[in-house]
N, C-alpha and C positions, 0 to 999 in steps of 0.2 A: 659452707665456707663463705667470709664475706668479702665479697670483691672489691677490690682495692682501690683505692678512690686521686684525684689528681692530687689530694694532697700525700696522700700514700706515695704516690710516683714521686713528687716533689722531694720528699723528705728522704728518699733512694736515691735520688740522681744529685743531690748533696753531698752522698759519700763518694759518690764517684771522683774518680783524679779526673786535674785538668787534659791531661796527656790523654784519656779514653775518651773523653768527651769530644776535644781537638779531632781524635779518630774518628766517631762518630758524625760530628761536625764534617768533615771531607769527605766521607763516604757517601752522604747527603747532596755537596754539590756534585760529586760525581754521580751518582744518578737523575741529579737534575739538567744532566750534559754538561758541565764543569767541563774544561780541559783539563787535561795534565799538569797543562802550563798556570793555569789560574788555581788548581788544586796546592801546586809548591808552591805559589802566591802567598795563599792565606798561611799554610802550615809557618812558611816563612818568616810573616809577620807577627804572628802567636807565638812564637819558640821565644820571641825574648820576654813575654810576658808570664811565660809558664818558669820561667829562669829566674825572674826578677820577685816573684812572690815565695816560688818551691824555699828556697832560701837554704837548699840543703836536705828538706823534707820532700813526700811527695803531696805536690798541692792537691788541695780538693776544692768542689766548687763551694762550700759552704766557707771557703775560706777568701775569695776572693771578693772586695769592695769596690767603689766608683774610685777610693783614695788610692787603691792599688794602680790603678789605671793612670791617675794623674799623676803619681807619682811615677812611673815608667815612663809616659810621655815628659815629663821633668826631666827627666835624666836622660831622656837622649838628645834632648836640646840643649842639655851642658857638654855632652861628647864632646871629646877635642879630637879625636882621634877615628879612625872607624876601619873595617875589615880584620878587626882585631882576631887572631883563631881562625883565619878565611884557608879552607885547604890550599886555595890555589891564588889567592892574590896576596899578597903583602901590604902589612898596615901600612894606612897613610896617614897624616897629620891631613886637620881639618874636621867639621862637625857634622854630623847628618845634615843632607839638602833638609828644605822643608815639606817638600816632597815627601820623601820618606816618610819622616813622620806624622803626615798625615795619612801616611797608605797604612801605616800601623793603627792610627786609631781607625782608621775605617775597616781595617781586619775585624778589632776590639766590639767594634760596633753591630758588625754583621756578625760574627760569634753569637753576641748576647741574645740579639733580638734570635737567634735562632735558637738560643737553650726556651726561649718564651714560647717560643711557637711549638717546640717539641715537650712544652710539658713540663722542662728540668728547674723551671726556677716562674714564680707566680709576675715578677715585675721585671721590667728591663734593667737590668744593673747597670749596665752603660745609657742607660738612656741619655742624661744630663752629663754626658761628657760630648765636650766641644770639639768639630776638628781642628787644627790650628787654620787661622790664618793664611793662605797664601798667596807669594807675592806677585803682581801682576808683571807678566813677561812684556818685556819690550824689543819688540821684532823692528830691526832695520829692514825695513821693505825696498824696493827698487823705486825710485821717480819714474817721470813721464819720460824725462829723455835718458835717462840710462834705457829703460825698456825701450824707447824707438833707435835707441843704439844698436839693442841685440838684435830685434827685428831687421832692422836695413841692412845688418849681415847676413842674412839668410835669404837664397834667391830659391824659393819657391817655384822656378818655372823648372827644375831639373826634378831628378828620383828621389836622391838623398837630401837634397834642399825643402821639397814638399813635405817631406818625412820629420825634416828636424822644424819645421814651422808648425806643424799641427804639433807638435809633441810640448812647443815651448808656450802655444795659445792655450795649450791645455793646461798646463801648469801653472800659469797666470792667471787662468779664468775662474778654473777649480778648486787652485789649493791641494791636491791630493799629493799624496805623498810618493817621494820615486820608487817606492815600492811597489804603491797602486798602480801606479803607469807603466810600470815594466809585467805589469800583471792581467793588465786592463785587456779585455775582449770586448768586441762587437755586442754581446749577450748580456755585460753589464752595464751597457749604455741603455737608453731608455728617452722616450718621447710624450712630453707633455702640453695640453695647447698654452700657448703663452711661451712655451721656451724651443728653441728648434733643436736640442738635445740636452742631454744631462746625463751623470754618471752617478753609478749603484757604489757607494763604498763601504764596503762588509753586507751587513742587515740593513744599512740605512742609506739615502741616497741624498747627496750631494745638492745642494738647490744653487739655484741661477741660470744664467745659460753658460751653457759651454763655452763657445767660441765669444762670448762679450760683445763688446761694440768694434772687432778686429772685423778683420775683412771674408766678405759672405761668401759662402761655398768651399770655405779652407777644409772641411771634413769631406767633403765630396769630393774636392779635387785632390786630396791625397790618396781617396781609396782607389779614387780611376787610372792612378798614375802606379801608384805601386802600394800596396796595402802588403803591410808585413806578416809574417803566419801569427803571430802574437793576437792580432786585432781581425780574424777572420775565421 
């Protein structure tokens, strides 16, 4: 019997629907360690592509183009509208962030290149599709004297005064988010020569110094003063 060759596979994994593939497709990052949460990510962001082409039919992969693609991201940059059908939210007027729409082509994106890698299709079909654009946030940060505002309210020589000064040097210095800080242990900090601490946030860690050019020993003198069970 002659065994089946990758164009054999190819020419099979063409009839297959986008919907088993999609399955397959998630099953994939889920044993790649995928969460849960980034599993209903993608499914998320592919359900309106598998809606926007099915057309009524059930899609299969031999039937999907780049023109497919750019045509869905077209049309959700015309939405006026969005939560359309949401079980639990109620529509609102207004158009997908852009946001959105570039987390759908980057679904689109990481899809393809994985029918490539598994075999199902010879070339990247989204290769040459573009993510959109996005626009550059502009963060109102604090000045010098709002920040030595907040600071000169806070007297550091008491329990809960030391406690809310390291908390707010942190935030300042790092950037981390109040969820990191409300999370933050002793065991995610970490020491480098050149910086006299630094913080671990997630997989990846945090660069600069900690405590900035604020005043030296605020990490030491709050843990000798009262160091909270959170941070020990």
């Amino acid at each position: 019997m002659r065994s089946r060759t990758g164009k054999d596979l190819r020419r099979e994994g063409m009839d297959l629907s986008l919907i088993t593939l999609i399955d397959l497709f998630a099953a994939t990052k889920q044993t790649e360690g995928g969460s849960s949460k980034t599993i209903s990510w993608y499914r998320g962001m592919l359900a309106p592509f598998v809606e926007y082409v099915s057309n009524g039919d059930l899609a299969r992969l031999s039937d999907i183009t780049i023109d497919d693609a750019r045509d869905l991201v077209a049309s959700l940059q015309n939405r006026t509208s969005r939560y359309e059908n949401h079980p639990l939210t109620p529509t609102q007027q207004g158009g997908l962030s852009p946001h959105t729409i570039h987390s759908h082509v980057r679904a689109l994106k990481a899809f393809s290149s994985w029918l490539v890698d598994e075999g199902y299709t010879e070339k990247d079909v989204f290769a040459r599709l573009k993510r959109p654009r996005l626009p550059r946030p502009i963060i109102n940060i604090l000045s010098d004297k709002e920040i030595n505002r907040l600071i000169s309210g806070i007297n550091p020589d008491c329990v809960l005064g030391a406690r809310m000064y390291v908390i707010v040097l942190l935030l300042l210095d790092t950037g981390i988010r109040a969820s990191e800080l409300c999370t933050l242990t002793l065991g995610n900090t970490f020491h480098r020569p050149g910086l006299r601490q630094g913080v671990r946030r997630g997989r990846q860690r945090a660069n600069g110094t900690l405590w900035g050019n604020h005043k030296e020993g605020a990490a030491p003198l709050h843990h000798d003063l009262a160091c909270p069970t959170s941070l020990q």
